[in-house]
C-alpha atoms as one frame of an Amber mdcrd trajectory, in Angstrom:
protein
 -77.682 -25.860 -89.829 -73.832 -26.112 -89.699 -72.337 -25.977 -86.644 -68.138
 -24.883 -87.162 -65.791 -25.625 -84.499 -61.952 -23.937 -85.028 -59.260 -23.959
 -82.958 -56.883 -21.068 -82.719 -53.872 -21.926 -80.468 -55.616 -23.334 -77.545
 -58.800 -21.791 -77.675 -61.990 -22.911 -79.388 -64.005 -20.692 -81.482 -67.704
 -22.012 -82.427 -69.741 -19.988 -84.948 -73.362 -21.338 -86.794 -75.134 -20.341
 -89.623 -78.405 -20.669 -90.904 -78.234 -19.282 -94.306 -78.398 -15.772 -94.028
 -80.151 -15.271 -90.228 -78.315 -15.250 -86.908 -78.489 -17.889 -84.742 -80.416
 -15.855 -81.773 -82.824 -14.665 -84.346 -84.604 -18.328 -85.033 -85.507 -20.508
 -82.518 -87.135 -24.094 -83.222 -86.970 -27.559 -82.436 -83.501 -27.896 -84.513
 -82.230 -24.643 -82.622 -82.800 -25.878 -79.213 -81.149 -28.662 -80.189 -77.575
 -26.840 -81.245 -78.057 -24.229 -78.418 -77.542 -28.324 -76.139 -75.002 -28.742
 -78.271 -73.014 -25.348 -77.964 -73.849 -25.514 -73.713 -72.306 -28.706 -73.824
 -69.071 -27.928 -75.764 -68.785 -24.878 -73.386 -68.998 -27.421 -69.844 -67.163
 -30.732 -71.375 -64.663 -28.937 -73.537 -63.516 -25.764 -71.302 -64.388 -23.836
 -74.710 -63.907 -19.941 -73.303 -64.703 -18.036 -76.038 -67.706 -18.079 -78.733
 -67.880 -15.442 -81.498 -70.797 -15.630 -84.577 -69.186 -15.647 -87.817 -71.294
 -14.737 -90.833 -69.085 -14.993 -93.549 -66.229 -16.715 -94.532 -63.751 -14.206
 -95.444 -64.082 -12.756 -92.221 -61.406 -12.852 -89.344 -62.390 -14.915 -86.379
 -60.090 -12.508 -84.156 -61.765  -9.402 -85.258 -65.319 -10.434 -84.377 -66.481
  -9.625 -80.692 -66.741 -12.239 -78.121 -70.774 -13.204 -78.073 -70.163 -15.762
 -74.889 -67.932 -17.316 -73.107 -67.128 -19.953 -70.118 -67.363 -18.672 -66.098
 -63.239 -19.436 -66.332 -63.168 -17.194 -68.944 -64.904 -14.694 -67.012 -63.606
 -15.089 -64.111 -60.075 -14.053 -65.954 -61.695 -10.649 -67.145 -63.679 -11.128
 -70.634 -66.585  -9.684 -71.310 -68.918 -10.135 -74.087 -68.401  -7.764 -76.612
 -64.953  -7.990 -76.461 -62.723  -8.693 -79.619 -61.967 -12.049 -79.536 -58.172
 -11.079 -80.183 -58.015  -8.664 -77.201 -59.741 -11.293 -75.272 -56.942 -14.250
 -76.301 -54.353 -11.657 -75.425 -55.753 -11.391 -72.162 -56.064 -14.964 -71.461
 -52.287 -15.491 -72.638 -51.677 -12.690 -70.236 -53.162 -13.920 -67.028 -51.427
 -17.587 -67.694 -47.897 -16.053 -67.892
């Protein structure tokens, strides 16, 4: 299990993969253990958005928002929102 943190201006974007199955599709003893690991990065790092990247070529902004932080919502995103319109936003309410 790989566990990718990237950083796109100030935000945080955390993806996993398992070979070839989503993340919310296995569930075991080493799952539990990165779902700890993801909650954590959320509370101790402010992390606001998470999106699920499955391959490599694909754009981090154009994938939809699969969680994010209570400040995050609290500022307007919702899950299933691209994680570009979702930055945008954020940038927006700071200004």
């Amino acid at each position: 299990m790989d566990i990718h943190r990237e950083v796109i201006g100030t935000q945080y974007y955390l993806y996993g993969a398992l070979q070839w199955f989503p993340i919310e599709f296995v569930m075991n003893e080493k799952m539990i253990l990165v779902n700890q690991y993801m909650s954590r990065l959320v509370f101790e790092e402010g992390l606001v958005l998470c999106v699920t990247k499955s391959h490599p070529a694909q754009s981090l902004l154009r994938l939809p928002v699969a969680s994010c932080s209570e400040q995050a919502r609290q500022r307007g995103v919702v899950i299933g929102m691209e994680a570009e319109e979702a930055l945008l936003l954020l940038q927006k309410e700071e200004a």
